[in-house]
N, C-alpha and C positions, 0 to 999 in steps of 0.2 A: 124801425121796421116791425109790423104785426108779425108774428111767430104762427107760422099754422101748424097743426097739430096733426099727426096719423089718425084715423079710426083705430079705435082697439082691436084687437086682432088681427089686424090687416097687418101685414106685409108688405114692407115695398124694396122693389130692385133700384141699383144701384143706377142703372139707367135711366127707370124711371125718375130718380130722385135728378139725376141730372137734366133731362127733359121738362122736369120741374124747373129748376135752378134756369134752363135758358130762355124757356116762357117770362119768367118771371126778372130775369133780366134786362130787358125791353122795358116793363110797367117801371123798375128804378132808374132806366135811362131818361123817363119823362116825368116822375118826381122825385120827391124827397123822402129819406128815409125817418118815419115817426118815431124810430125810439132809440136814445143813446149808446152804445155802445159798450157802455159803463160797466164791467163787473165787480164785485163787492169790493176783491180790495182799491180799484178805480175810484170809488165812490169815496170810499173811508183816505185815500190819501187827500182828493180834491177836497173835500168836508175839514180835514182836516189843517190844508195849507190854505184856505178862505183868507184873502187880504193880509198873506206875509209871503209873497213872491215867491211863491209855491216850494219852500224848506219847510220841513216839518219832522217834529221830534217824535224819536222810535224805542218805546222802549218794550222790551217782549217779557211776559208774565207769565208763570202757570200757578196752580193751586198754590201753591208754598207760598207765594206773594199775599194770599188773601184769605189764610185760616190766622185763626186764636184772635184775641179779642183786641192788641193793637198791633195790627198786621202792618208786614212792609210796606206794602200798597200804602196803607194810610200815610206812614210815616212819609213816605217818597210825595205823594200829594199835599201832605202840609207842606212841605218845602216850600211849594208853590206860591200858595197863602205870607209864608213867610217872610219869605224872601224880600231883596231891594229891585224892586220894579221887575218882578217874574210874575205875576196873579195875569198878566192878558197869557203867558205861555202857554198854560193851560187849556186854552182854544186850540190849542196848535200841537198836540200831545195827542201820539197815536200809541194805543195799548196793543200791543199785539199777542194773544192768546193762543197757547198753545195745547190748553183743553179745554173744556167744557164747563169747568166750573170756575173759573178767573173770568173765560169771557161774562160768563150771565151777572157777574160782579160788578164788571167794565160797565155792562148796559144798565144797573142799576143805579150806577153812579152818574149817568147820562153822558160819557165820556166819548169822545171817539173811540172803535172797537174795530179789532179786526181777527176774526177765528182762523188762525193757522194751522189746517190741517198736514199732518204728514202718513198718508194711509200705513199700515201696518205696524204702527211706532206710538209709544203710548210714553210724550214729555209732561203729563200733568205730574207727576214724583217728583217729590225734591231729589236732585240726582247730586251724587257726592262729586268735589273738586276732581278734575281731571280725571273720571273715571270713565270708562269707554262708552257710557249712554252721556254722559257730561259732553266730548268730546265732539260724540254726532250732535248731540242741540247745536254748538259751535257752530258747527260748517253748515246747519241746516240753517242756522240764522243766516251766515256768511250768503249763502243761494239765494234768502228770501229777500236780503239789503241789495241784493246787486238785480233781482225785478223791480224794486223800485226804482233804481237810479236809469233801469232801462226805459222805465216810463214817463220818465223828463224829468223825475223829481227829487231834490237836493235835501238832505237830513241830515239833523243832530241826532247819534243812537245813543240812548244810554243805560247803564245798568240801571233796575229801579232800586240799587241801595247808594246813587249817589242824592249827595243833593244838594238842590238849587236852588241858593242863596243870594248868588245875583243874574241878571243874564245876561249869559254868555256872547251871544248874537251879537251887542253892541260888541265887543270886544273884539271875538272872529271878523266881524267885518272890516274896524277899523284899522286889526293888523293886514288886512286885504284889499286895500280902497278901489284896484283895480279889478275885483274879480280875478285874480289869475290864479290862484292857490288850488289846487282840485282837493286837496285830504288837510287838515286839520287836525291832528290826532294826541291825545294826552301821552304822558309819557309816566313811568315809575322814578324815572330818576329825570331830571333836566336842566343840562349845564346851561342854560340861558342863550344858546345860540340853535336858533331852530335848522339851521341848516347842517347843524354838526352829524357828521356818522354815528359819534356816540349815542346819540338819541334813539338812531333806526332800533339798536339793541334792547330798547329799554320801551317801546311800543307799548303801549294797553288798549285793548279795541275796549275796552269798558264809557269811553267816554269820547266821542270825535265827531266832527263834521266832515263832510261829501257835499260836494258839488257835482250834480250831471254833467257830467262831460263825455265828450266819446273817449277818453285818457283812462276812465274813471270808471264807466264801462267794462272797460278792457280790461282793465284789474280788478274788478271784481271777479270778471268773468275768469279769472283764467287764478285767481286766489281759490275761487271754488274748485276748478279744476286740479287743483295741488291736492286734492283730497285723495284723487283718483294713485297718487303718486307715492311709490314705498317708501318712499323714505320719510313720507309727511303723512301717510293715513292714517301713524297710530297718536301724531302729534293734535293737538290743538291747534285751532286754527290762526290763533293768535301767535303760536311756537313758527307756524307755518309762515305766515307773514314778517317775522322776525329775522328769520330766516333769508328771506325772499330780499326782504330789505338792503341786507349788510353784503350781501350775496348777487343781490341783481336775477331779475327775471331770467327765465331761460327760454323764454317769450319774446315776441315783441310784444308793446302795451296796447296794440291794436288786432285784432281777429283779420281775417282778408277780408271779409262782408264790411265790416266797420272801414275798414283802408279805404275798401272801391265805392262805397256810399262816401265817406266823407271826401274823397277829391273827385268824385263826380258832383254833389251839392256843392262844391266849394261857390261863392261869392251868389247863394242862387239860395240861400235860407232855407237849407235842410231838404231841398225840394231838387228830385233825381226823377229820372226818365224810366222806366224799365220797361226792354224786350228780354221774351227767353227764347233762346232760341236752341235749335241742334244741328248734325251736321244735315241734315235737310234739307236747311235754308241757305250751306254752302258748297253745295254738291253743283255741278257743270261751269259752263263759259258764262252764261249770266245769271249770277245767282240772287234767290230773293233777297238776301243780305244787301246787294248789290244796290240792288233799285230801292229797297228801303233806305239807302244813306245815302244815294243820291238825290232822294227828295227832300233830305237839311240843304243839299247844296243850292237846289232850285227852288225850294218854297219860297215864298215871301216873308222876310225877316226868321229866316228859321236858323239860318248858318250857325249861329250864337250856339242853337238848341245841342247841338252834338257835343258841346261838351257839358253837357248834362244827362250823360247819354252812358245806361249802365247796360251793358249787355248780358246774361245771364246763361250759362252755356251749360247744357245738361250733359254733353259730354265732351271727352278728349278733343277732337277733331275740332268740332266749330270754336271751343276755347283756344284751342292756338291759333286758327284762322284773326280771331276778336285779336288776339295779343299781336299779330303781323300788323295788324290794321292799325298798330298802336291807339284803342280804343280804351274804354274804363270797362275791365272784364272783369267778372265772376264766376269760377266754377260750382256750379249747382250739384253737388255727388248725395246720391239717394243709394245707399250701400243695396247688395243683391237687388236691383233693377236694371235697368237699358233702357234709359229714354233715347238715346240717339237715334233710334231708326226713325223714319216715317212713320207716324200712327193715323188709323184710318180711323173717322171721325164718327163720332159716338160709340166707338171699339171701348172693351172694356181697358186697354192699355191708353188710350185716351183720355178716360175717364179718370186715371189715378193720376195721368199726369196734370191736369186738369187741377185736382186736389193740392198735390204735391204743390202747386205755383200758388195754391192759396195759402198754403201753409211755411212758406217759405215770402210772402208778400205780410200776411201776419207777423213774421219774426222782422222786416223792415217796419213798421210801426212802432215795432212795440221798441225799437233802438231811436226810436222819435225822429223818424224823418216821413215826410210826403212826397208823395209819388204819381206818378203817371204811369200807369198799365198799358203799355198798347203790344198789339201782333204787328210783326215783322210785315204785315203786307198794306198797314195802314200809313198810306200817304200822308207823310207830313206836316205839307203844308196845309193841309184839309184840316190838322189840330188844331196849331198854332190862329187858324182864323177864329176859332171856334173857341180860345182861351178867354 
């Protein structure tokens, strides 16, 4: 999609912007969008998992990796060179910076790169062991590895002072021939039984594989969230998963978004229906809720479609209406607002919620699933002829 630009000095209202947006939605109903999607680090993961079934290795740097005359960096790179059958890994090796002078290093060395900014936070310093700027790098990495895994894609991370002698990859897979393993992880001590308890204790995120999964997801997501928690924010995040480990979540491993997307996609390849709706659509004797589900039952070959069928409920009311209906529901809660009521159309209460379904259909993407958008008043069967 061509990006158009304001006039400088001009000002535009919100309305207008949206009056733009519905013009301009019509010209993408009858073509194609010209430009990817892609943003930087999109591009630097894809570039970098090119023809290895999209895993790819993370190892995050700042200056201290790449002053004095034989720096880690180097040293971590010979490995590569070295090593028994690791020199193609090196395609596959994403640098992740987290100042300004590693990354311009990265690019010089023509490496895959990727600049991790974290605004107000200055990790280019060597920061000492377990020291409370040490501590946030931890969990900042922990936040940045679990947007990767949201965006499909599976990684070796490792510190750049280990190093790789042989590769790993043949190994992890072939203790895995099934695919079914989600984490991988090195240990400081290890009695030779990978399933043992003992293990959980003795964790090191310095070195491990992930597999996207929605399991994998979930714990990331909610390993980050330990951060938020007293008892774990002055720990490391590795102390924190240690923890978690021997101890057991106090979670499920799945979010409620992840739950109702994944058995709504069930047997249907990631790919989910979404209406949102509110009490609105379930207010009187025939409600548009109503006539909306009854066009699965009469369309032609649609019946199937309902259960793929995520409902997205902005408030209390039509969420328990969806949960009677024994449907696949989602509560939609946008803290200090009320989308429940009626909103009159191109009202500025309209317009945010408008937004709100954009930015809440963006976090469905980015958890790697496909979708269908539709309004509660579009007949069904008019879709499914139209697939």
């Amino acid at each position: 999609m061509e990006c158009d630009h304001e006039p400088a000095g001009r000002s535009v209202s919100l309305a207008e912007r949206h009056e733009t947006h519905q013009s301009e939605k019509h010209i993408a109903a009858t073509t194609r969008f010209a430009l990817s999607p892609q943003d930087e680090l999109e591009t630097a993961l894809s570039e970098a998992s090119a023809g290895n079934n999209k895993p790819v290795i993370i190892a995050i740097i700042n200056k201290a990796y790449v002053e004095g005359d034989m720096t880690m960096l180097s040293v971590f790179l010979q490995s590569f060179w070295l090593g028994e059958d690791t020199r193609y890994l090196i395609n596959h090796l994403l640098l992740v910076s987290v100042d300004q002078v590693s990354y311009e290093r990265c690019k010089f060395l023509r490496l895959h790169c990727y600049r991790l900014v974290t605004e107000g936070v200055d990790f280019g310093r060597e920061k000492l062991y377990n020291s409370q700027e040490f501590k946030n790098m931890m969990w900042r990495r922990t936040e940045f590895l679990a947007d990767v895994l949201r965006r499909g894609y599976s990684f070796i991370f490792t510190d750049a002072d280990v190093m790789w002698l042989r590769d790993p990859l043949k190994m992890l897979r072939n203790q895995d021939v099934n695919q079914t393993d989600d984490i991988q992880m090195s240990c400081d001590i290890f009695n030779g039984d990978p399933w043992s308890g003992f293990n959980s204790k003795q964790l090191n995120t310095g070195f491990y594989y992930v597999r996207s999964t929605n399991n994998t997801i979930a714990l990331f997501n909610t390993w980050y969230k330990m951060k938020e928690d007293p008892h774990f924010n002055a720990k490391k995040d590795q102390d924190a998963l240690k923890t978690a480990a021997t101890t057991g979540f106090a979670v499920s491993p799945q979010d409620e978004l992840e739950t109702a997307l994944s058995e709504a996609s069930a047997g249907n390849n990631k790919t989910v229906i979404i209406a949102i709706i509110n009490k609105a659509y379930v207010d009187g004797e025939m409600t548009m809720l109503s006539v909306f589900l009854q066009s699965f039952w009469l369309g032609e070959d649609t019946r199937h479609l309902i259960n793929h069928l995520l409902l997205v409920s902005v408030d209390q009311i039509s969420y328990e209406r969806c949960k009677f209906l024994r449907l696949h529901c989602y509560r939609l809660v946008t803290e200090g607002v009320d989308f429940g009521r009626e909103k009159l159309y191109n009202s500025h209460e309209f317009i945010n919620m408008m937004w709100r379904r954009t930015e809440f259909l963006a976090d469905v993407l980015r958890r790697g699933y496909s979708f269908i958008s539709c309004i509660c008043r579009i007949i069904t069967s008019l879709l499914d002829q139209q697939r």
